[in-house]
C-alpha positions as CSV (number, residue, x, y, z in Angstrom):
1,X,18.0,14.0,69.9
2,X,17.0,14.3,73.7
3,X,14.5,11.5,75.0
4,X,15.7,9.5,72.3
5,X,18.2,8.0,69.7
6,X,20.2,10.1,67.5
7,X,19.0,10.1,64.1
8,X,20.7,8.8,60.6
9,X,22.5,11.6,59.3
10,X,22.3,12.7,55.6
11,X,25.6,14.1,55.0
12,X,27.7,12.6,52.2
13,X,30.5,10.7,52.9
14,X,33.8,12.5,53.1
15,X,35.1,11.2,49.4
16,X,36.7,13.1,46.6
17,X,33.7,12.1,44.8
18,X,30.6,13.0,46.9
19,X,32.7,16.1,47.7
20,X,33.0,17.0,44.1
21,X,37.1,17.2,44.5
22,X,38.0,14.8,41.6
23,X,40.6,16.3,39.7
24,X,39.9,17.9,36.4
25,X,41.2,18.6,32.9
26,X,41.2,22.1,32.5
27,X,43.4,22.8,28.8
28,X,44.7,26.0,27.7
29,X,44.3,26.7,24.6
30,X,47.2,28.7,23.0
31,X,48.3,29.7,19.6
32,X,51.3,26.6,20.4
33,X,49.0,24.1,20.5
34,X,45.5,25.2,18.5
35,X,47.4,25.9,15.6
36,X,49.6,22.8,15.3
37,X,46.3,20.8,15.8
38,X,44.4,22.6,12.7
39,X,47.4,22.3,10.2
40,X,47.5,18.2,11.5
41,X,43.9,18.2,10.9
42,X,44.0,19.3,7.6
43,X,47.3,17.2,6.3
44,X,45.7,14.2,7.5
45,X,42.2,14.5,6.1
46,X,43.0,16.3,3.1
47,X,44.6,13.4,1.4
48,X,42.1,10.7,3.1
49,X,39.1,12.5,1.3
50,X,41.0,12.2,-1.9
51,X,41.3,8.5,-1.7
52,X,38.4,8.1,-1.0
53,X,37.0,9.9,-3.7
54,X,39.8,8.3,-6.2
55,X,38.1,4.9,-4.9
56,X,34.7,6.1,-5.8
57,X,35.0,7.0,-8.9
58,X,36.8,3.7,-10.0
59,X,33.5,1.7,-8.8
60,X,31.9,1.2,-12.3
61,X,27.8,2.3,-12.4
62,X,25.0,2.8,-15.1
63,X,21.7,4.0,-14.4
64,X,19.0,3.3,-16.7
65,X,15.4,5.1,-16.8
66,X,12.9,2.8,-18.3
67,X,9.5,5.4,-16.3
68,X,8.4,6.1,-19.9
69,X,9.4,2.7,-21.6
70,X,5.8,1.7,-22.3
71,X,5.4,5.5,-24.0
72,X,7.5,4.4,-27.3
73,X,5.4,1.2,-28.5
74,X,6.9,-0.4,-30.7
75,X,9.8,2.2,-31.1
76,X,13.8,2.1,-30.6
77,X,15.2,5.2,-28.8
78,X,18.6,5.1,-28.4
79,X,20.2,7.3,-25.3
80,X,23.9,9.1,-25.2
81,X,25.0,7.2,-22.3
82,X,29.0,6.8,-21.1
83,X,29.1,3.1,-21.1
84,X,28.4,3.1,-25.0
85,X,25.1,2.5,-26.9
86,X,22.0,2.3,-25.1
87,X,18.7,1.5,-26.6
88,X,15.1,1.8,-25.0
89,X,12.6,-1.0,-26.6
90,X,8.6,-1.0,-26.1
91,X,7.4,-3.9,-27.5
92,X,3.6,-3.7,-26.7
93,X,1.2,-5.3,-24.6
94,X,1.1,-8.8,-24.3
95,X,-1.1,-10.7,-21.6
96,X,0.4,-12.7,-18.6
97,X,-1.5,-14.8,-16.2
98,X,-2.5,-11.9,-14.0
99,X,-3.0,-9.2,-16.2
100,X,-1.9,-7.2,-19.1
101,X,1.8,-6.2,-18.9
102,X,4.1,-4.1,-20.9
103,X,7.8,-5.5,-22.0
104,X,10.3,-3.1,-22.2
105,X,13.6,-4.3,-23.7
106,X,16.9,-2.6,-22.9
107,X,20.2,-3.0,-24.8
108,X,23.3,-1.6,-23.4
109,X,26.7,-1.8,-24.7
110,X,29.6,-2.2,-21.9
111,X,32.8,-1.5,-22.3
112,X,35.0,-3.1,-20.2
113,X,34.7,-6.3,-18.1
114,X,33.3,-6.1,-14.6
115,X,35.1,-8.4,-12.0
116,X,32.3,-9.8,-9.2
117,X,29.9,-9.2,-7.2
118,X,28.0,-7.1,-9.7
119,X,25.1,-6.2,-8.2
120,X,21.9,-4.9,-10.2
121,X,19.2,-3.0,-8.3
122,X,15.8,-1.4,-9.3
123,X,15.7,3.0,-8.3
124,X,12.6,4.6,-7.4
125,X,12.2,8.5,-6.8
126,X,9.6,10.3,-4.8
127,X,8.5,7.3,-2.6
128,X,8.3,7.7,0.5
129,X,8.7,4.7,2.2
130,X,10.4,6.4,5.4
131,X,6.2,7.7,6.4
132,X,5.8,6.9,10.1
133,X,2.3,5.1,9.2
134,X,3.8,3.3,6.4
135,X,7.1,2.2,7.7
136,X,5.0,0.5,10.7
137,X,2.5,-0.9,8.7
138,X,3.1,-5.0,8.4
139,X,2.5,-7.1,11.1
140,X,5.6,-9.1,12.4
141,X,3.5,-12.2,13.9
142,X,2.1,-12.7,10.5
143,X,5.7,-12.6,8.9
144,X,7.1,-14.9,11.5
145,X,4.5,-17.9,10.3
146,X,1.6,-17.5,13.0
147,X,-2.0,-18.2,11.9
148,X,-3.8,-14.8,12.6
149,X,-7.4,-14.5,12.5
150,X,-9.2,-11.6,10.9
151,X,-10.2,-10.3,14.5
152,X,-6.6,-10.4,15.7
153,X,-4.9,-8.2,13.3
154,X,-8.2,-5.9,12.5
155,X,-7.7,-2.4,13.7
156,X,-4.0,-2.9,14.3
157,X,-1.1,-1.4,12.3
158,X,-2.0,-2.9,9.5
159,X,-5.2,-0.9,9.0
160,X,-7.0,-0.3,6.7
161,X,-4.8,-3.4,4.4
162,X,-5.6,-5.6,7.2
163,X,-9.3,-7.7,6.9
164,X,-10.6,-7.8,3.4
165,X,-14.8,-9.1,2.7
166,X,-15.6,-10.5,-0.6
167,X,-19.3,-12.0,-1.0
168,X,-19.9,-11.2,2.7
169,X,-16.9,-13.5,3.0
170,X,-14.3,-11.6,5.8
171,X,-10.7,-13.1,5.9
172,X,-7.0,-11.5,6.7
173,X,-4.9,-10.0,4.0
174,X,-1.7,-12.1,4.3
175,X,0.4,-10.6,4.4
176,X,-1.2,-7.7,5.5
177,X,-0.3,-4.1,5.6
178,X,0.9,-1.6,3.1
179,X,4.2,-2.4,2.6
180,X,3.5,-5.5,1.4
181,X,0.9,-4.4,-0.5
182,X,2.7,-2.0,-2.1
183,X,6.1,-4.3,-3.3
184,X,7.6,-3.7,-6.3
185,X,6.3,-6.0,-8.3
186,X,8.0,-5.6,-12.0
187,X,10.0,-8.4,-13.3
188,X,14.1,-8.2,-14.8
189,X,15.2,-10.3,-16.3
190,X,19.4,-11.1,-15.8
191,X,21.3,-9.1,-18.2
192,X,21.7,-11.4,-21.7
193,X,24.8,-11.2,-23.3
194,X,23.5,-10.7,-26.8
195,X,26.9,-10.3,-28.5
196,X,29.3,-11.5,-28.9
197,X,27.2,-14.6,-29.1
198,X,29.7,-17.4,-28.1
199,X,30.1,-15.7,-24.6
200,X,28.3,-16.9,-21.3
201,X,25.8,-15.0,-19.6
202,X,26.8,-13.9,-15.9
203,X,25.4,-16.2,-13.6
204,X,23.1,-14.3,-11.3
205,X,21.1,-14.6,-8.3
206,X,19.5,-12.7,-5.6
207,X,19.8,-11.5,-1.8
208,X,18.5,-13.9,0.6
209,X,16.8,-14.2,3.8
210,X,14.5,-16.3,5.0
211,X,11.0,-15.6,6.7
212,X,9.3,-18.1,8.5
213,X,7.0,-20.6,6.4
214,X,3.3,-19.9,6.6
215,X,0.7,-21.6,8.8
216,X,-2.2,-20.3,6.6
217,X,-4.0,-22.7,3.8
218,X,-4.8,-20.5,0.7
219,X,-8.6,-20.4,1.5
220,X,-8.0,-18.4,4.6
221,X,-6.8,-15.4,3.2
222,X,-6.9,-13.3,0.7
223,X,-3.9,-11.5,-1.0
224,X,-3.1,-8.0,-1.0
225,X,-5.4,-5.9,-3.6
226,X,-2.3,-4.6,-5.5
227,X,-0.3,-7.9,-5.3
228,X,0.1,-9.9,-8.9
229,X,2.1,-12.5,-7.8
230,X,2.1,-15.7,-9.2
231,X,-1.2,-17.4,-10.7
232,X,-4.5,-16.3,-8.9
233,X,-7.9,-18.5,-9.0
234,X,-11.4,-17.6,-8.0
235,X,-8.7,-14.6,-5.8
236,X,-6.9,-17.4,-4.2
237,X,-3.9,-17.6,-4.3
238,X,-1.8,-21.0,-5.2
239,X,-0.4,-23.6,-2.6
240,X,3.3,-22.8,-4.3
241,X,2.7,-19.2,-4.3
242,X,1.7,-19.2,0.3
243,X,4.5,-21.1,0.1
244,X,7.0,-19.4,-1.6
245,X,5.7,-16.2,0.4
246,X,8.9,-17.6,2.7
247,X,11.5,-17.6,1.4
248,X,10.1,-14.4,-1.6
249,X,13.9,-12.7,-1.6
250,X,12.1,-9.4,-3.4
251,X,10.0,-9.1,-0.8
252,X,12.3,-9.7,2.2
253,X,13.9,-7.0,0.8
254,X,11.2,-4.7,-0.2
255,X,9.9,-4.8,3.4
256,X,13.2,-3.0,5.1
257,X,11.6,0.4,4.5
258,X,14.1,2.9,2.8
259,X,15.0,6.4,5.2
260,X,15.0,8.4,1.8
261,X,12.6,8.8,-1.2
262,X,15.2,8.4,-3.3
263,X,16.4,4.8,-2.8
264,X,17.8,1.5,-4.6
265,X,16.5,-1.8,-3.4
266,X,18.9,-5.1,-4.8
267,X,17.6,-7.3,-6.8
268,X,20.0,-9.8,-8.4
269,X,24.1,-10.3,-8.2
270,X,26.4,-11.9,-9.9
271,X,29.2,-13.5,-7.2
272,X,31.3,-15.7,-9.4
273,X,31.1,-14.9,-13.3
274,X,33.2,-12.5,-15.0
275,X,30.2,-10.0,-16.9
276,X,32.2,-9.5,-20.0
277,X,32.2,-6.9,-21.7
278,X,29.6,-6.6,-24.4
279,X,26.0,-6.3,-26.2
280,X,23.1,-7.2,-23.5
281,X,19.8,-6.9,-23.5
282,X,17.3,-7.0,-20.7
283,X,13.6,-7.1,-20.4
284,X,11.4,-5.8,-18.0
285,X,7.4,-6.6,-17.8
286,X,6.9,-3.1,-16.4
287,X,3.8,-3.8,-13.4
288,X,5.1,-1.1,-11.3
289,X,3.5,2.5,-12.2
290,X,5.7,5.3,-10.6
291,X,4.1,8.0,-12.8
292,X,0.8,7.6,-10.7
293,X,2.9,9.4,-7.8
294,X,5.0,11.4,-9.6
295,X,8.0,9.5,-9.5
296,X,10.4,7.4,-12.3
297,X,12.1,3.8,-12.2
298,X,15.8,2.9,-13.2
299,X,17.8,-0.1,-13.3
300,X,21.2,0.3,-11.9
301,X,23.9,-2.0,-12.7
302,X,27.0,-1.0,-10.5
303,X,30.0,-3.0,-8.8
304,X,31.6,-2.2,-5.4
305,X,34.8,-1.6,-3.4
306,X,35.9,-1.9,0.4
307,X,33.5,1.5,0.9
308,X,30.3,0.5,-0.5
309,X,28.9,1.5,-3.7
310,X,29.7,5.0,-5.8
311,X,29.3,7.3,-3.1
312,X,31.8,10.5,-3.6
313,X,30.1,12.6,-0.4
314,X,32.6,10.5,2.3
315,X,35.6,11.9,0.0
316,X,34.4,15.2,-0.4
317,X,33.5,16.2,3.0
318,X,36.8,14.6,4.1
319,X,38.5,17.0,1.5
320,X,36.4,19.8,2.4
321,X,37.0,19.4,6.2
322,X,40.5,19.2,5.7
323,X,40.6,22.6,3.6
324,X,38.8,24.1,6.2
325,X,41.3,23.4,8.4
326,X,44.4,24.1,6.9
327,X,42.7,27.6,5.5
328,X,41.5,28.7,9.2
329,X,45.0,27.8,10.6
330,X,46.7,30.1,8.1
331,X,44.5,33.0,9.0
332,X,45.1,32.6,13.0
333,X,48.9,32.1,11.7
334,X,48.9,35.4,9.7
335,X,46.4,37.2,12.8
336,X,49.3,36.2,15.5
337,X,51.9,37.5,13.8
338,X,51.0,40.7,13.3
339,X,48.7,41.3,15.9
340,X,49.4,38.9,18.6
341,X,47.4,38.7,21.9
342,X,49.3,39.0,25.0
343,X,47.9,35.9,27.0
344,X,45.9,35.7,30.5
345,X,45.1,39.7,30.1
346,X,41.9,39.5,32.2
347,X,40.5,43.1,30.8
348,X,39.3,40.9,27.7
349,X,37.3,39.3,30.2
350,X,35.5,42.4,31.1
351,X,32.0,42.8,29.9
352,X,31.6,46.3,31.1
353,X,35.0,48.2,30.6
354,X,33.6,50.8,27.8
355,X,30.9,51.7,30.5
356,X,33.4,51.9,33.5
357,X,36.1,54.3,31.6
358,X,33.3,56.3,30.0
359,X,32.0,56.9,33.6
360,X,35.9,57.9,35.0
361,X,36.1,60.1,32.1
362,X,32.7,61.7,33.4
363,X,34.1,62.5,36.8
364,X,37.3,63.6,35.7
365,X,35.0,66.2,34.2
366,X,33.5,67.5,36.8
């Protein structure tokens, strides 16, 4: 610049990188090497799908509907069912501590011998616990021990289960939200081996882990409106019970909200017995109402392998993919045979040849 110094100039650097001359990748794909890959494809997923399926189905599951258990009063119903004799037991209302509660006994007949972990979990249909407002509805201070007043958590995502007034009385729900407030609340019992009689009972317990212990006394709070847990008095509830809020397994597990309304949540295993096989019975004080949203309850008893629980979809779409594959590479096989392409003809490139050799056939007219 004249009258003064030269100015900073903006020009990139003379790099392959700022000057956009890395070198590239550029394949060509060919019949040589596209149909080679779908044929490899195929042979290699093909028979991985079929494993896996093969290991599904030798994971060992029953499902068992108990929704209408409380229906049948007093009644046996006994189910077809492919583990053997299944039979549904009402037997009537009885009173608990909290409130009236139906037991529904079922008996199931196993076959076989399940090697551990056996793992039973409770099924719910139609519940959607994946709703934006619902799956953000707990507060995490709360969970994690810290006293919080009524004003601290009103108005904030635990609304409208977060400040509850009884009397003219106002103190936080704890704990607070509608998750909670919502838990699955009916109680199985393990799985009694009922005959033969001289056999042990599997030895069961339940998924653990831990939330922090509680800094609120049982007069500060007040529990959630649907929550029977434990003994209540004058709507307080116990020392033991605030206590045991920390380390309450079912509803660690309840609160890690489910991405489908169709979920299982665990609620007992069995690590180190042998559950023989069997007559058992189970009972179940049946709390929870599904039918009030349209939905049903199930106990599943089911064991596992090195993918999971029963789940025959990995296997399939493996197999399916695979099929795919193998069938499309025999069609472009067949298609290059007897109608092969001659490569790098650039008129297939050509987006306008019909017009240009309609318009020399128009001048060779006239």
């Amino acid at each position: 610049m004249a009258g003064g110094t030269e100015g900073k100039s903006k020009r990139p650097s003379n790099t392959a990188f700022k000057q956009q001359r890395l070198r590239a990748w550029q394949p060509l794909l060919t019949p040589k090497s596209v149909l080679p890959t779908f044929f490899i494809i195929g042979i290699i997923f093909a028979p991985i799908g079929g494993w896996l399926l093969w290991a599904s189905e030798r994971i060992n599951e029953m499902r068992i509907d108990y929704t209408h258990c409380s229906d049948l009063g007093s009644a046996q119903v006994r189910l077809p069912h492919p583990w053997g004799r299944l039979v549904i037991d009402s037997k009537g209302r009885r009173r608990s501590t909290t409130l009236d509660t139906n037991t529904c006994s079922i008996m199931f007949n196993m076959p076989k011998d399940l090697e551990p972990t056996v793992f039973l979990y409770y099924r719910l249909t139609n519940f959607y616990q994946n709703h934006r407002r619902y799956a953000r509805s707990f507060d995490s201070d709360q969970l994690k021990g810290k006293h919080r007043s009524a004003s601290d958590i009103k108005g904030g995502d635990c609304d409208p289960l977060d400040v509850q007034t009884i009397n003219n009385v106002r103190k936080p729900i704890f704990p607070c939200g509608l998750i909670a407030n919502s838990m699955f609340n009916d109680t199985i019992s393990k799985p009694l081996l009922v005959s033969p009689s001289n056999s042990d009972s599997p030895n069961v317990t339940a998924d653990r882990k831990r939330f922090n212990p509680t800094s609120y006394k049982p007069e500060d709070v007040y529990p959630p409106p649907n929550w029977r847990v434990g003994e209540l008095k004058d709507g307080y509830p116990s020392q033991k019970v605030m206590q045991d809020l920390a380390s309450n397994q079912h509803l660690q597990v309840w609160m890690r909200t489910a991405g489908l309304p169709t979920f299982r949540k665990l609620y007992m295993k069995n690590t180190k017995d042998i559950m023989k096989s069997g007559f058992y019975q189970i009972d179940v004080e049946m709390n929870y109402d599904t039918r009030s949203f349209g939905g049903t309850k199930s106990i599943v008893i089911s064991t596992t392998s090195f993918i999971g629980g029963r789940n025959p979809v990995l296997g399939i779409a493996f197999i399916a993919v695979g099929g795919l594959c193998v069938l499309l590479g025999c069609i472009f096989t067949i298609r290059h045979i007897y109608r092969p392409r001659r490569l790098g003809d650039h008129t297939y490139l050509s987006w306008n040849q019909q017009q240009q050799q309609a318009g020399g056939s128009m001048r060779q007219r006239f």
